[in-house]
N, C-alpha and C positions, 0 to 999 in steps of 0.2 A: 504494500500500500504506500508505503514510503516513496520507492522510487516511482511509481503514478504522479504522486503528489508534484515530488522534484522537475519529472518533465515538465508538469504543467505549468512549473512555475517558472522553468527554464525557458516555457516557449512564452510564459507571459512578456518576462523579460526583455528578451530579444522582440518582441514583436511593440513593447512602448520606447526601446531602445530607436526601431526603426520608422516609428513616429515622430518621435522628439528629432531625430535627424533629419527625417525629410520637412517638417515644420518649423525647423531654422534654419540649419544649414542649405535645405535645398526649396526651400522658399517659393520666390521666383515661381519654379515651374510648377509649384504643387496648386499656388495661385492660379494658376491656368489651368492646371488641369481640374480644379475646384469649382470653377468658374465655366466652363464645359460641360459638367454632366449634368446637369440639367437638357442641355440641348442633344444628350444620347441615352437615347429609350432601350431600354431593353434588360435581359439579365444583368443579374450584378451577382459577384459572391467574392470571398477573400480568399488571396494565396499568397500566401508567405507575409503577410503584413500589410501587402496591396490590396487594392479596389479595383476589379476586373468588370468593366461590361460590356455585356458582348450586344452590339447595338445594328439596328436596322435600318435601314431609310437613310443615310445621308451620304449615298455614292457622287453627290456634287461635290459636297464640302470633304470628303476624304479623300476621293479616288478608291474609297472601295480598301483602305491601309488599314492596319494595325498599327499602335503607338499608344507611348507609354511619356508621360506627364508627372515627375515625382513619383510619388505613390497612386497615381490613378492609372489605369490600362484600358486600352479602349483596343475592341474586336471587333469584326466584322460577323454579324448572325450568317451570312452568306457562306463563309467558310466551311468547309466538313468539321467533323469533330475532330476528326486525324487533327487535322492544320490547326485546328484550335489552340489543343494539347498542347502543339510544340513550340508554335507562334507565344503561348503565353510565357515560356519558357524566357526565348529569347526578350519579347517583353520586358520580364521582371529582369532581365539581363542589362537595360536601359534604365530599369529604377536602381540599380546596383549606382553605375555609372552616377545618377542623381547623388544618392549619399556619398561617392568619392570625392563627385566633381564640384558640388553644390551651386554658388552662382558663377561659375563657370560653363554649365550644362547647359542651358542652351546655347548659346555661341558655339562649344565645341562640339558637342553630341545634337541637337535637337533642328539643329541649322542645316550643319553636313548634312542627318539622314533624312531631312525630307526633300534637300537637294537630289540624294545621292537616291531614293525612290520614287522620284517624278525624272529623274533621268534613267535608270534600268527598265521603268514601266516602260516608257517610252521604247525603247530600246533594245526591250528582255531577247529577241532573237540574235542580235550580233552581238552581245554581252556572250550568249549560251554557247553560241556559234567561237568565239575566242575563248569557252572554258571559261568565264569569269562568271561564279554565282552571285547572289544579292546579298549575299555574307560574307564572300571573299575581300572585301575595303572596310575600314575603320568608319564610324564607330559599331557598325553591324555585326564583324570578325569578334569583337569589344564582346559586345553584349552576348552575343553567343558565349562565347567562353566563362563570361563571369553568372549568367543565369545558370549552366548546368552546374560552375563551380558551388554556388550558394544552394541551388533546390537539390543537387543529384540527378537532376533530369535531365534527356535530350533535347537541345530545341532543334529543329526542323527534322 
């Protein structure tokens, strides 16, 4: 019973650790992303300290993307659930990035990748066609690696 206790209190820990963090240090983008979910309908549930929704109807204002805002994540309902799965991975891969980066994150992360995925959309066949995937450049390569490091999980 003990050690039940301990986890839970281990996971409380960590999970107001990575509140407190994203709510000063990474600031900035959590305001934005704060400020946003009202305007994304749809599921919502928590993974790993984050706010995940997986939302419908706004293929203008997205492109139909995934993206991640401090502690909030935003998904496409259109996705399979495969791509969900792993897409959140990566995701929470970009809140990592937040608590490193803090108000440095968007400029270096948040700028780049919605550059660097309204250029591969455009693009995705002579990106595929030279071997280059949409994870293979910074900060994307980034978040991949630091989401499975923190969850344990695959993303993509």
């Amino acid at each position: 019973m003990c050690m039940k206790n301990g986890k839970r209190a281990g996971k409380f820990i960590r999970g107001a650790l990575f509140a407190l963090m994203q709510w000063t240090w990474g600031l900035p983008q959590n305001l934005v992303g704060a400020a946003l979910l009202p305007l994304f309908r749809g599921r919502r549930f928590r993974y790993h300290g984050a706010l995940v929704t997986v939302y419908r109807g706004m293929r203008k204002l997205t492109d139909n993307s995934g993206f991640s805002l401090g502690s909030f994540i935003f998904i496409p309902e259109a996705w399979s659930d495969h791509d969900k799965e792993h897409v959140v991975v990566h995701e929470y891969g970009h809140s990592v990035q937040s608590l490193i980066l803090g108000p440095l994150y968007l400029p270096v992360v948040a700028l780049p990748s919605v550059i660097w995925s309204r250029r591969y959309t455009k693009r995705w066949k002579t990106y595929r066609a030279r071997g280059i995937g949409y994870t293979d450049r910074f900060p994307e390569n980034d978040a991949d690696r630091l989401g499975e490091a923190v969850t344990g999980e695959k993303p993509y």
